[in-house]
C-alpha positions as CSV (number, residue, x, y, z in Angstrom):
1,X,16.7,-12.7,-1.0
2,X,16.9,-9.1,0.0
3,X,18.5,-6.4,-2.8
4,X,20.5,-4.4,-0.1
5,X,22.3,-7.4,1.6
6,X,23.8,-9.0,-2.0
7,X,26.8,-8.6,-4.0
8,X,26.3,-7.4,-7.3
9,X,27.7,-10.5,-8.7
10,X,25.0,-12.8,-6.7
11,X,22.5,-10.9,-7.8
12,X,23.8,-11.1,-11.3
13,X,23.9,-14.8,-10.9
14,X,20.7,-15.0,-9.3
15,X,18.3,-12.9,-11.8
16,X,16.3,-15.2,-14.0
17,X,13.4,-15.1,-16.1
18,X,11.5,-16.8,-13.0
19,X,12.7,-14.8,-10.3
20,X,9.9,-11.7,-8.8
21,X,11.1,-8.5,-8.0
22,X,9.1,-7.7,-4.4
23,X,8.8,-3.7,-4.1
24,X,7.1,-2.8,-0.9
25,X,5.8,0.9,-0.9
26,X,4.1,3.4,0.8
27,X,4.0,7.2,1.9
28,X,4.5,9.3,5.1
29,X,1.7,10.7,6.3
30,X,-0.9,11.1,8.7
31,X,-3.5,8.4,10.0
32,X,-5.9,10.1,12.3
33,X,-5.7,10.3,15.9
34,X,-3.9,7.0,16.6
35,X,-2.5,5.9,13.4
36,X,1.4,6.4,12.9
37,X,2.7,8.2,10.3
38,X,4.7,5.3,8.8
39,X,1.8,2.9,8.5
40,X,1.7,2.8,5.0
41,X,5.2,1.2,4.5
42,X,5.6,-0.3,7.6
43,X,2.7,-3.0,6.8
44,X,3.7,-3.6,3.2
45,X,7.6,-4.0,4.4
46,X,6.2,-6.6,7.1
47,X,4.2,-8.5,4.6
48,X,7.0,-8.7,1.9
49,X,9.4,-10.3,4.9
50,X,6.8,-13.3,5.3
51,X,6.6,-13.4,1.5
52,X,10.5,-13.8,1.4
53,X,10.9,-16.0,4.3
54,X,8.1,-18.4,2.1
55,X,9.8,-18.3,-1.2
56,X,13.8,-17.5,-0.4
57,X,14.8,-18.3,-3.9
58,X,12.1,-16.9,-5.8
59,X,11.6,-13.4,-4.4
60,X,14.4,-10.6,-4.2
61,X,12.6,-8.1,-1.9
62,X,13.6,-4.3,-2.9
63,X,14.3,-1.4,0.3
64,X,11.2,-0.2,1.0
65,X,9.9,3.0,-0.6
66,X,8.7,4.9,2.3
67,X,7.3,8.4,0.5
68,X,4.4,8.4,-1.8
69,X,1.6,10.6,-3.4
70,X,-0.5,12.4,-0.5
71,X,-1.3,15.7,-1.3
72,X,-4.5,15.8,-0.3
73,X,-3.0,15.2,3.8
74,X,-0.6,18.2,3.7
75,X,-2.3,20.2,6.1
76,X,-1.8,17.2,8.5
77,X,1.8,17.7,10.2
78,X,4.9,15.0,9.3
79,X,3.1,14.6,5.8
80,X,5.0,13.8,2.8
81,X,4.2,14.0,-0.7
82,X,6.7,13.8,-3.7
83,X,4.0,14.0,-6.2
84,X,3.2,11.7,-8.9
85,X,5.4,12.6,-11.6
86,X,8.3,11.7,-9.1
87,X,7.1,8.2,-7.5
88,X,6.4,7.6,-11.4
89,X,9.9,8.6,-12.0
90,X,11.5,6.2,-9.2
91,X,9.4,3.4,-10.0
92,X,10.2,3.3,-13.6
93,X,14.0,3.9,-13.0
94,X,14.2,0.6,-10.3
95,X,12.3,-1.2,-12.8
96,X,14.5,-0.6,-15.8
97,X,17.3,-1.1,-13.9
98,X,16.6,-4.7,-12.8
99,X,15.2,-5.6,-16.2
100,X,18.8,-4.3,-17.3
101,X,19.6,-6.9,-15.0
102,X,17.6,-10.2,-16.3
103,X,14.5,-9.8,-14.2
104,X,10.9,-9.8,-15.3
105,X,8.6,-10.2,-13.3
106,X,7.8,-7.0,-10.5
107,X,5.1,-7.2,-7.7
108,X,4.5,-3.7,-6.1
109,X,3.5,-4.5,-2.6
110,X,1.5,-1.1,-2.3
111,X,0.0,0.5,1.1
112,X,-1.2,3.9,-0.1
113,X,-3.9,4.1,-2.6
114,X,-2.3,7.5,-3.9
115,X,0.2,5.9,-5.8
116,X,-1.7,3.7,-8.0
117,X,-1.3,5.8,-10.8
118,X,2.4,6.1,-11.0
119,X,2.7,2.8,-10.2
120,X,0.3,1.7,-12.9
121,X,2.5,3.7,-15.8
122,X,5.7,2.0,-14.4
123,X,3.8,-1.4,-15.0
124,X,2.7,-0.6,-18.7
125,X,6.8,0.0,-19.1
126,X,7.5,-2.9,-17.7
127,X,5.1,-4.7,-20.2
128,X,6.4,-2.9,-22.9
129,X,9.6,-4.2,-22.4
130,X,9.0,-7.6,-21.9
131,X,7.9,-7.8,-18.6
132,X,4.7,-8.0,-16.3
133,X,4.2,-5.6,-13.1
134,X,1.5,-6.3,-10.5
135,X,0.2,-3.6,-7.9
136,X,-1.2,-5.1,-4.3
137,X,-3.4,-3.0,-2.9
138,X,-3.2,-4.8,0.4
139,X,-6.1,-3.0,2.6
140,X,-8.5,-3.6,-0.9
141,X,-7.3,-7.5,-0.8
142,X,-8.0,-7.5,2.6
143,X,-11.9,-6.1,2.0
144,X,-12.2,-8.4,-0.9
145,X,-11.1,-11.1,1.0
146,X,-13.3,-10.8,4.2
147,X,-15.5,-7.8,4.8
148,X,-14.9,-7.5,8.6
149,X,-11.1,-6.7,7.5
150,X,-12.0,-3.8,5.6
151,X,-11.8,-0.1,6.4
152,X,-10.9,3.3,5.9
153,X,-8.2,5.4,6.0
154,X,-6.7,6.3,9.3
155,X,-9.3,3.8,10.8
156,X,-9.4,0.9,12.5
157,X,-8.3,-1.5,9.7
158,X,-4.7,-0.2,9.1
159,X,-4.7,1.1,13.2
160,X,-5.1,-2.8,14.5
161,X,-2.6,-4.1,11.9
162,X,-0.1,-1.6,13.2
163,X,-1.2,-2.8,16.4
164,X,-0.3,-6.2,16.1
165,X,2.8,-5.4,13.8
166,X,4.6,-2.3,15.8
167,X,2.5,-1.7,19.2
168,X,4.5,0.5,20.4
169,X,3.9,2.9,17.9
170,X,0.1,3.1,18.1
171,X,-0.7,4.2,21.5
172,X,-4.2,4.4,21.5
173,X,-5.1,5.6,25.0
174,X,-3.0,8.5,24.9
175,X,-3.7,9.5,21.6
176,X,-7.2,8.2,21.0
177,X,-10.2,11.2,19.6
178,X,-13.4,9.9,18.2
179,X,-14.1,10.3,14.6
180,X,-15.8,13.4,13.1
181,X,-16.6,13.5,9.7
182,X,-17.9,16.3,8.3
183,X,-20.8,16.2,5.0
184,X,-20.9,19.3,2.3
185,X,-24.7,19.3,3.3
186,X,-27.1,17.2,4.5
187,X,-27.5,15.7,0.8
188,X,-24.0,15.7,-0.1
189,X,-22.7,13.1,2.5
190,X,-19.0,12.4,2.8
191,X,-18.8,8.7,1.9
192,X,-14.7,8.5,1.5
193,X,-12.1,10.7,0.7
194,X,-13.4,13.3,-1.7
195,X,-16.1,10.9,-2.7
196,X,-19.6,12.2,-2.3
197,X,-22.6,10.3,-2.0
198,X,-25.8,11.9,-3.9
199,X,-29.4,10.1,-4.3
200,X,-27.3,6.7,-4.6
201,X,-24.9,7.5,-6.6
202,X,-20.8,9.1,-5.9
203,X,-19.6,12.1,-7.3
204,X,-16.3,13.9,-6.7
205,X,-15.9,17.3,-4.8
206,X,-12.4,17.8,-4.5
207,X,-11.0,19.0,-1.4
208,X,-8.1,18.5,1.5
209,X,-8.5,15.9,3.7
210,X,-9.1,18.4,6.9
211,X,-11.8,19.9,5.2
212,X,-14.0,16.6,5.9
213,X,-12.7,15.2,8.6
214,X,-10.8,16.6,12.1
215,X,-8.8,13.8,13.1
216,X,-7.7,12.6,9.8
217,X,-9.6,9.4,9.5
218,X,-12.6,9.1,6.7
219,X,-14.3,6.1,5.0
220,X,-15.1,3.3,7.0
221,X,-18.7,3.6,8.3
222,X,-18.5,1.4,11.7
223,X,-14.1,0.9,11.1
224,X,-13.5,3.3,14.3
225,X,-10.6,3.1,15.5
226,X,-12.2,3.5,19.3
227,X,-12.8,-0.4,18.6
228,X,-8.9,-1.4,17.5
229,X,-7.2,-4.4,19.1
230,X,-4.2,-6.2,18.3
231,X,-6.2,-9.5,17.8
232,X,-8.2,-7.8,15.1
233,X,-4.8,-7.1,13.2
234,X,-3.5,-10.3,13.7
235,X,-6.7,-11.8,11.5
236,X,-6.2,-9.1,9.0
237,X,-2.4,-9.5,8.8
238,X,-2.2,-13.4,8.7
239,X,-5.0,-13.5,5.7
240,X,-4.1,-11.7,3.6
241,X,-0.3,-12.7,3.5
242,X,-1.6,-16.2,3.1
243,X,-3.5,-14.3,-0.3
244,X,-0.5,-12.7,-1.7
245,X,1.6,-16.4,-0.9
246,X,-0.8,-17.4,-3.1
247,X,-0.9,-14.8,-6.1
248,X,3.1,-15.4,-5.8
249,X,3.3,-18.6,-6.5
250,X,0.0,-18.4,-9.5
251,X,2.1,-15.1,-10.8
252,X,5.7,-17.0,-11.3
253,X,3.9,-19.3,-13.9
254,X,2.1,-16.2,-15.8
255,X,3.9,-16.8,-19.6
256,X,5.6,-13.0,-20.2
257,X,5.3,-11.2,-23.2
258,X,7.1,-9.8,-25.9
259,X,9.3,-6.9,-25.5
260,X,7.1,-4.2,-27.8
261,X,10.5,-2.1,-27.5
């Protein structure tokens, strides 16, 4: 079932205790040199489709939230961040909205690790009131799931997925520049993000993205994206929707709690 295309009287008659709430999410913003600006809610939409065309009458799959919590990619251009306060905001309001409703149970297919924070408040809400939330990750479910399918941001792991998903929005020969990632000093080595890695263990130095990296793309080691191909992103894709049909159908038997409010 998809939100947008029902009647508010089926969904009425279709919200039940046993029915998940599907939100695919993302942001806008930039994924290095080849990397399209919409990747991060173009691959969760894609996967929640499979997950609806697996479990028709047990999923209602929510529009897709396309803006998210990047302000550290600003300086990149077609980046666009709404902050956390406001992604918390949205979140919490769809979910109340549908618990109004009947439902209970909320999945949060997630591509943009930015957001976990709103999107972890909106969950405790949802538990509060009765309910349970989950967050996907998808690209860390990927990792976990098969360490050749990991990768950084802007790198080869969410470029071939795109690839095998919207090809003709990664062109890679046109648009291709290696990587250059850029360390504080010699001893302070960028390992991801604003993560720093110090005599074995990670600190924090907090920074903009283009302070570290030219082309946008950080974080994962041999994950270049001069190695991307759509076969790659077919492997990625197709295991770790077969993952998430999984946690589906375990989550629907998960006993919910008691409201607390």
């Amino acid at each position: 079932m998809y939100l947008a295309s029902m009647t508010w009287h089926e969904f009425h008659e279709a919200t039940s205790d046993d029915l998940l709430a599907l939100v695919p999410l993302g942001s806008t913003e930039q994924h290095g040199s080849i990397g399209p600006l919409g990747t991060d809610f173009a691959i969760p939409e894609e996967m929640a489709r499979r997950l609806e065309a697996q479990y028709p009458d047990r999923l209602v799959v929510l529009p897709t939230m396309p803006y998210g919590v990047c302000p550290y990619h600003t300086e990149f251009s077609g980046t666009i961040d709404i902050g956390t306060a406001a992604l918390q905001s949205v979140m919490t309001s769809v979910a109340e909205h549908l618990m109004n409703a009947g439902v209970r149970r909320f999945a949060f297919l997630n591509g943009h690790g930015g957001n976990d924070p709103a999107l972890e408040a909106a969950c405790l809400g949802i538990y509060e009131r009765g309910g349970l939330g989950a967050i996907l990750d998808w690209w860390t479910i990927a990792r976990e799931l098969d360490p050749r399918w990991g990768g950084g941001h802007g790198g080869g792991q969410e470029a071939v997925v795109m690839m095998a998903l919207r090809p003709d929005w990664v062109r890679k020969e046109k648009n291709f520049v290696p990587e250059e990632i850029r360390s504080l000093t010699p001893e302070l080595k960028s390992a991801y993000g604003n993560a720093i890695a110090f005599k074995g263990a990670t600190v924090k130095i907090i920074r903009s993205t283009d302070a570290f990296t030219k082309t946008g793309t950080f974080g994962g080691g041999d994950d270049s994206c001069a190695k991307a191909d759509a076969a790659w992103g077919r492997e990625i894709f197709e295991g770790t929707v077969r993952y998430l049909g999984d946690f589906v159908e375990e989550f629907l038997k998960a006993p919910l709690p008691a409201a607390k409010c």
